[in-house]
NUSEDREN-947150 format. One record per residue (C-alpha): residue in three letters; x, y, z. Coordinates in Angstrom, 1 decimal, always signed. Layout:
BEGIN
ATOM  residuo       X       Y       Z
ATOM      ALA       X       Y       Z
...
***
This chain:
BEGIN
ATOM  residuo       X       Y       Z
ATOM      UNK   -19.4   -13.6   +32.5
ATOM      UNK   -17.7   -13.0   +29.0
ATOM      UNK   -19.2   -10.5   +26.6
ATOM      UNK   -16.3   -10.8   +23.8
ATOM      UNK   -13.8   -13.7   +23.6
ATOM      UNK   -10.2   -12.6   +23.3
ATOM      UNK    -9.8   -14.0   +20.1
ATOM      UNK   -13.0   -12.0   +18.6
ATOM      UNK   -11.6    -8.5   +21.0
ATOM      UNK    -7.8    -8.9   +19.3
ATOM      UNK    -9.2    -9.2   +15.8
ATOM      UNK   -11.5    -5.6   +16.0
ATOM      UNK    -9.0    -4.1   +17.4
ATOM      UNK    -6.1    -5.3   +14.5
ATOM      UNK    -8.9    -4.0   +12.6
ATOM      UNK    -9.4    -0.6   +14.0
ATOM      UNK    -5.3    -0.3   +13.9
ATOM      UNK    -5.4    -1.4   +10.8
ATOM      UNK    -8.1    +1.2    +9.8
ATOM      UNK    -6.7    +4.0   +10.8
ATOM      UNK    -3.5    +3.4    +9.7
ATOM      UNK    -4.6    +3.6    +6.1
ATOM      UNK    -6.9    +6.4    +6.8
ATOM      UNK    -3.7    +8.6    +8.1
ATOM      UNK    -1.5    +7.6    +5.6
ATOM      UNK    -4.4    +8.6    +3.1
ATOM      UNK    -5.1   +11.2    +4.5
ATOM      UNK    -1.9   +13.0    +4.8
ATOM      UNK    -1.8   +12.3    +8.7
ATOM      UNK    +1.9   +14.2    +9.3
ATOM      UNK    +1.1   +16.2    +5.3
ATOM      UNK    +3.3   +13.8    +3.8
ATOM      UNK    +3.7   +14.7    +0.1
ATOM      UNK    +1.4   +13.1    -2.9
ATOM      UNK    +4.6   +11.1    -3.4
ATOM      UNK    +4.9    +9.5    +0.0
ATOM      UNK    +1.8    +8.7    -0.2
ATOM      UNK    +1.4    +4.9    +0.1
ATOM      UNK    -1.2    +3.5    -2.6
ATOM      UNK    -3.1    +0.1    -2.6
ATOM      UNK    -2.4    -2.5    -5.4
ATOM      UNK    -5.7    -1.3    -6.6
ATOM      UNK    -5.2    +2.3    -6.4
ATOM      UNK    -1.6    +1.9    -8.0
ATOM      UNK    -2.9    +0.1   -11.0
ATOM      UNK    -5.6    +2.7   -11.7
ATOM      UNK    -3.1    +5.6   -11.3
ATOM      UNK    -0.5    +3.4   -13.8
ATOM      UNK    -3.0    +2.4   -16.2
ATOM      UNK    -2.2    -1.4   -16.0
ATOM      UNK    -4.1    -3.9   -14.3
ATOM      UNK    -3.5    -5.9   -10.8
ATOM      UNK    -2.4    -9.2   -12.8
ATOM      UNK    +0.7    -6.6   -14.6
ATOM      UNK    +1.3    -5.0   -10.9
ATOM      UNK    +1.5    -8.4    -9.6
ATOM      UNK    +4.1    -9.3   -12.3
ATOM      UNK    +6.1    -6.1   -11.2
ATOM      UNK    +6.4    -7.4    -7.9
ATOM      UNK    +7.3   -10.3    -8.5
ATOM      UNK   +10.1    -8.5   -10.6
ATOM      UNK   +11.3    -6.6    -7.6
ATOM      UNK    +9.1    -3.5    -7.5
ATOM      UNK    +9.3    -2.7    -3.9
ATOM      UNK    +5.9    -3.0    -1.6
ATOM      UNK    +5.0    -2.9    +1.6
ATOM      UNK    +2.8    -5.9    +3.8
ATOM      UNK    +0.6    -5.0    +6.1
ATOM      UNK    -1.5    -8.4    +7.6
ATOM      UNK    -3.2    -9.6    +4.1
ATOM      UNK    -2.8    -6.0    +2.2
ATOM      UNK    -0.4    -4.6    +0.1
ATOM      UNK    +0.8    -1.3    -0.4
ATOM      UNK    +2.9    +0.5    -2.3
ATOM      UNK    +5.2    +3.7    -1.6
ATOM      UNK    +4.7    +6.1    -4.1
ATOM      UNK    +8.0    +7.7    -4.6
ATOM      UNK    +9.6    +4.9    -4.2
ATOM      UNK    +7.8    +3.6    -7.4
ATOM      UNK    +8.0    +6.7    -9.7
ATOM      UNK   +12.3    +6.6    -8.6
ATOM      UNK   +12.0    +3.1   -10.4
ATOM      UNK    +9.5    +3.9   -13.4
ATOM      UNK   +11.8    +7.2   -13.9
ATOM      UNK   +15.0    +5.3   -14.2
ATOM      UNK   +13.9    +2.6   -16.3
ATOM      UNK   +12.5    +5.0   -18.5
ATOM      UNK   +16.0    +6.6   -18.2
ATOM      UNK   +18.0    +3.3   -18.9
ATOM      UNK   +15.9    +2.7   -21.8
ATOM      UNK   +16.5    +5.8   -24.2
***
């Protein structure tokens, strides 16, 4: 008798990975520093002030993100080092 196909078994536990993975690296699971800190596309955007459609042009520019499954994320020293020297290359 089969109370959950494997199929239905591998996706909660992706899932539950998947879960609390964002929920240490949120969290400050090892106190990693605000800037270490990885940030969703949607979470980026509000911090930046621009919107998902102007992220998503970034990318596509070569600001560097991170895929996990279907969700993107971003590292955020990695994108203030980048914001800092454009804003440096530009004066």
């Amino acid at each position: 008798m089969e109370i959950i196909n494997e199929q239905a078994l591998s996706k909660c536990i992706r899932d539950a990975v998947r879960a609390e993975l964002q929920q240490h690296f949120r969290t400050g699971g090892n106190q990693l520093p605000q800037e270490e800190q990885l940030l969703s596309k949607q979470e980026l955007a509000a911090e930046l002030g621009v919107s998902l459609v102007t992220l998503t042009d970034w990318m596509k520019k070569g600001l560097p993100f991170l895929r996990l499954h279907k969700r993107v994320f971003f590292e955020r020293s990695k994108v203030l080092e980048i914001m800092r020297r454009q804003t440096a290359d530009s004066t």
